[in-house]
Every structure is written in structure tokens, then in C-alpha cells.
N, C-alpha and C positions, 0 to 999 in steps of 0.2 A: 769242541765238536765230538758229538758222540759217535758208537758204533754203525748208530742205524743210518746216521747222517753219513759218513765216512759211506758206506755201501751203495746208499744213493747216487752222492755224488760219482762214484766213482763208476755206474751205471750208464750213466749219462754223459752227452759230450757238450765240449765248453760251449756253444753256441745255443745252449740247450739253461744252459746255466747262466748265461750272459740275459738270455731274455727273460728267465727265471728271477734274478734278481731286480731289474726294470719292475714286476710282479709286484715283486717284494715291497719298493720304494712305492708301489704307487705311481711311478711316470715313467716318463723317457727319458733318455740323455747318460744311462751310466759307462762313464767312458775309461774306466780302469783296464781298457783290455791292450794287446798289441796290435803295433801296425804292420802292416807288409806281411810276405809268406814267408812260413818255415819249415825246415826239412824237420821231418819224423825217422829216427832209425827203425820202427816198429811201428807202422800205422798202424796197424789191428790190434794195437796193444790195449787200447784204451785210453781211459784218462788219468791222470797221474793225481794224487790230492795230497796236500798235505803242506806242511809251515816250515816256508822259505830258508833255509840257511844260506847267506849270501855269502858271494867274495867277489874279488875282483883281480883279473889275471889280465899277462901280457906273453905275445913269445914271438912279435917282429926280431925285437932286436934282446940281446943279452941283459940281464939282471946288472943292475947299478951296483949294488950292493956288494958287500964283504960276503965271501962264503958262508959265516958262520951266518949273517945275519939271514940270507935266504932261505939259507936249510930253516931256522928258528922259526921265520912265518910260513915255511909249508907247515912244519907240523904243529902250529897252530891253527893252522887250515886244518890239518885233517883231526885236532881234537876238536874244532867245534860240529866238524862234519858228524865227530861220532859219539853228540853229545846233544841232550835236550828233548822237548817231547817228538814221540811220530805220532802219528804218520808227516814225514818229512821230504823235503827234495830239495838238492843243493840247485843255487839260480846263481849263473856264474856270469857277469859281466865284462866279455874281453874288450878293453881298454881301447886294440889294434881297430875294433871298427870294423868296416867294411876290409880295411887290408889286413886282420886277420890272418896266420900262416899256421899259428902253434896249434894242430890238435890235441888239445886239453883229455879228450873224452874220446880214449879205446879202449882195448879191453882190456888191462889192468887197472885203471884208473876207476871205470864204470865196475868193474866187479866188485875192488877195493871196497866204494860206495855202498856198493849193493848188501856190499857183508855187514856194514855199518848198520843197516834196517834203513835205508833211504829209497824210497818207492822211483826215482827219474831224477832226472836233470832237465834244466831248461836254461840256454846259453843262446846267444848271440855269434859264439864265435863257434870252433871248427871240434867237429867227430870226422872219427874214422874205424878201422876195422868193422868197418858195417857185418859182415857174414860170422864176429866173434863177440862182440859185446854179449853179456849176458841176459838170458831172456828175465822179462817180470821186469827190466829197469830198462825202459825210453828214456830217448835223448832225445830233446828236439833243443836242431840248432839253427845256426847261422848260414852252414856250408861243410862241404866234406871236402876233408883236403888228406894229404898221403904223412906229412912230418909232422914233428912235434914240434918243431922252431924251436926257439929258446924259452917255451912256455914256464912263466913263474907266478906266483901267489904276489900279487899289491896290497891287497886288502884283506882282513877277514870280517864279517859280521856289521858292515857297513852300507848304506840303501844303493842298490844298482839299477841302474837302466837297461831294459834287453828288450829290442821290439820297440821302443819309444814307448817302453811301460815301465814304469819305476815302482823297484820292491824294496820294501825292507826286512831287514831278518825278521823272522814270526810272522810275514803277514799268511795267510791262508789263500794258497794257489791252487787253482782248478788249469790243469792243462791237457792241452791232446793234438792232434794233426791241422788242427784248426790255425794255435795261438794258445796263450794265456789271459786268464783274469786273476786280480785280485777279489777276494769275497770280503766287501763294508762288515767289519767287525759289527754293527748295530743291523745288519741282515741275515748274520748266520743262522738263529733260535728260527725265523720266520723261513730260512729259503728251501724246507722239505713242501711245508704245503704251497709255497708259492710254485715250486717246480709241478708239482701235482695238479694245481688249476690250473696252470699253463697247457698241462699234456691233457687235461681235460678238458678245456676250449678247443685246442687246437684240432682234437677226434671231430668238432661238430665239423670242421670244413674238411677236413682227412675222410672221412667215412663217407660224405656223399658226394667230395670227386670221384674215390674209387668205386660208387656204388653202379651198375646197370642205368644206362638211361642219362647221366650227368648232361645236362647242357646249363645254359644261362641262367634259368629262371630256377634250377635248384640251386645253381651256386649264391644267385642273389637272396635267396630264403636261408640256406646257411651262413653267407655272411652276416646276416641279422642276426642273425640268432647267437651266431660266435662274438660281434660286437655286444650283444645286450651280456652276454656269461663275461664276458672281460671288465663287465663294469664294477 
């Protein structure tokens, strides 16, 4: 992913991208995105871009483990966090699910990140300190909740599921207030002018609902017209 690419992307929100890539393919049906809603600690932030560093965490109940060996996968957690190309974003899959308790992502944790050159997080499970996390790095999560529970590192650098979308480390994530997607490695080179024809079809029906005078018979002469440019 080049510069110009990265700037686009990051222009644009996932919903934007998601039908951008359908563009891309030529059809319908791309279904790499998440389900259900998710909280933004920064709606207005944008969109976050950049290749996945996964793990997988838990903080219901207390770490199995021998002290040493905990401590040993956090900070293998945080050397893969602060290791490999960016633009990046850690995609943290908590284990706990829906009963989630351990806020993973306040503001020490999120700054931490943030120093590392990692653009956001994208988790399933719990933020907090909402009025202190650092600005320039979104979280979107699962839930906001007050403790840390007995939150600990399971995994490092292994594919997780967040949203009922599954990543693996490296894939290329587009996220924002919407959800996430994965970007098909064989649509990246293609998804600048596909997001372009998209925003260019879409102006022929955008420009003459907002025009003076809109009724029926303009909208059915623009939808023609935007069906024949989509082809």
C-alpha cells in the first residue's frame, strides 16, 4: 500500500470502502466485514488503515499461568506490537465474549500503542478512560466498562475473531464508527479507482436529489443514467 493509497483510504469511511471494493470485484456479495454495532471512543476521528497485529486476551477470571510465564507473553505482545510494517493497528480478540470485564484499552495501554506508530485498535472486548486516551489513536470496541479485571495476553500473532470477522496478522484493515473490513489482497492495486468510480456514479443521483425541482421523473432519468456508469 502506497502513500497515495494510505491517504485515500484514510479519507474515506468503511462503508465507502466496502462498496468500493464490490467495484473492484466486479459483483456483489463481499462479505469480510463485521456484524452487529460498535462503540467509537473518537467518532470524528476517522478511519483508522493499516495491517493487523493480532492477539488474543482474557481478564473474566485470573491468568492459569506461572508469573513468569505471563509476564514473558505480555512482552511478547508488546514486542510484536512495536514491530513490523505501518501503517498498523493492533485487532485484539477478547476471549471473555459478550461477558467481557477486563478493560484492555485506557490510557496507558492506548498511549503505550500510540508511541509504538500504531494508528487504533479494533477489539471486541472493553475501553475505558474515554475523556483520557490519546487523541490521533480510536478504539473501537465491544463495550465500556470501569476495571481492568484480570486482563492478560493468550495469544500473540494468531487469526482472531472480532465482530464475527476474522483477521489475521498482516491482513489490511479499513476501520471507523461504522465496523471493520478486511481489504482481498488481489484488490488493493485496483481499490483507488474503484473508490473513484463509485464517488463518481454515485454524484449522478447525489446532484439531482439535491438539485431545485427534484421529483420522480428526475430521479428515474438519474437512476438510468447512474445504472448505465455502473456498468
Amino acid at each position: 500500500m502506497d502513500d497515495t493509497l494510505h491517504a485515500l483510504l484514510r479519507a474515506v469511511d468503511t462503508p465507502t470502502v466496502c462498496n468500493a471494493i464490490e467495484v473492484a470485484e466486479g459483483k456483489r456479495g463481499f462479505d469480510r466485514f463485521t456484524r452487529g454495532t460498535v462503540l467509537c471512543s473518537d467518532p470524528d476521528a476517522g478511519a483508522v488503515v493499516g495491517f493487523a497485529r493480532t492477539a488474543k486476551i482474557a481478564g473474566a477470571l485470573p491468568p492459569e499461568g506461572a508469573p513468569e510465564t505471563v509476564r514473558a507473553i505480555r512482552m511478547d505482545y508488546y514486542r510484536h506490537m512495536a514491530s513490523g510494517p505501518l501503517p498498523a493497528l493492533a485487532v485484539i480478540e477478547d476471549l471473555d465474549g459478550k461477558e467481557a470485564v477486563g478493560a484492555y484499552w485506557g490510557e496507558v495501554n492506548a498511549t503505550v500503542h500510540k508511541g509504538f506508530g500504531l494508528c487504533g485498535a479494533l477489539t471486541n472486548g472493553v475501553m475505558r478512560d474515554l475523556g483520557d486516551l490519546p487523541k490521533g489513536f480510536p478504539v473501537i470496541a465491544g463495550s465500556v466498562g470501569p476495571s481492568h479485571g484480570f486482563v492478560h495476553v493468550r495469544e500473540v500473532a494468531t487469526p482472531v475473531t472480532v465482530f464475527g470477522l476474522t483477521i489475521s496478522d498482516g491482513d489490511l484493515v479499513h476501520a471507523d464508527r461504522h465496523g471493520a473490513l478486511v481489504v482481498p489482497k488481489d484488490c488493493i492495486d485496483g481499490l483507488a479507482d474503484a473508490i473513484r468510480k463509485m464517488q463518481e456514479t454515485e454524484q449522478i443521483v447525489l446532484s439531482a436529489a439535491r438539485a431545485p425541482g427534484f421529483n420522480f421523473q428526475a430521479f428515474e432519468e438519474a437512476w438510468a443514467a447512474f445504472e448505465r456508469a455502473r456498468v
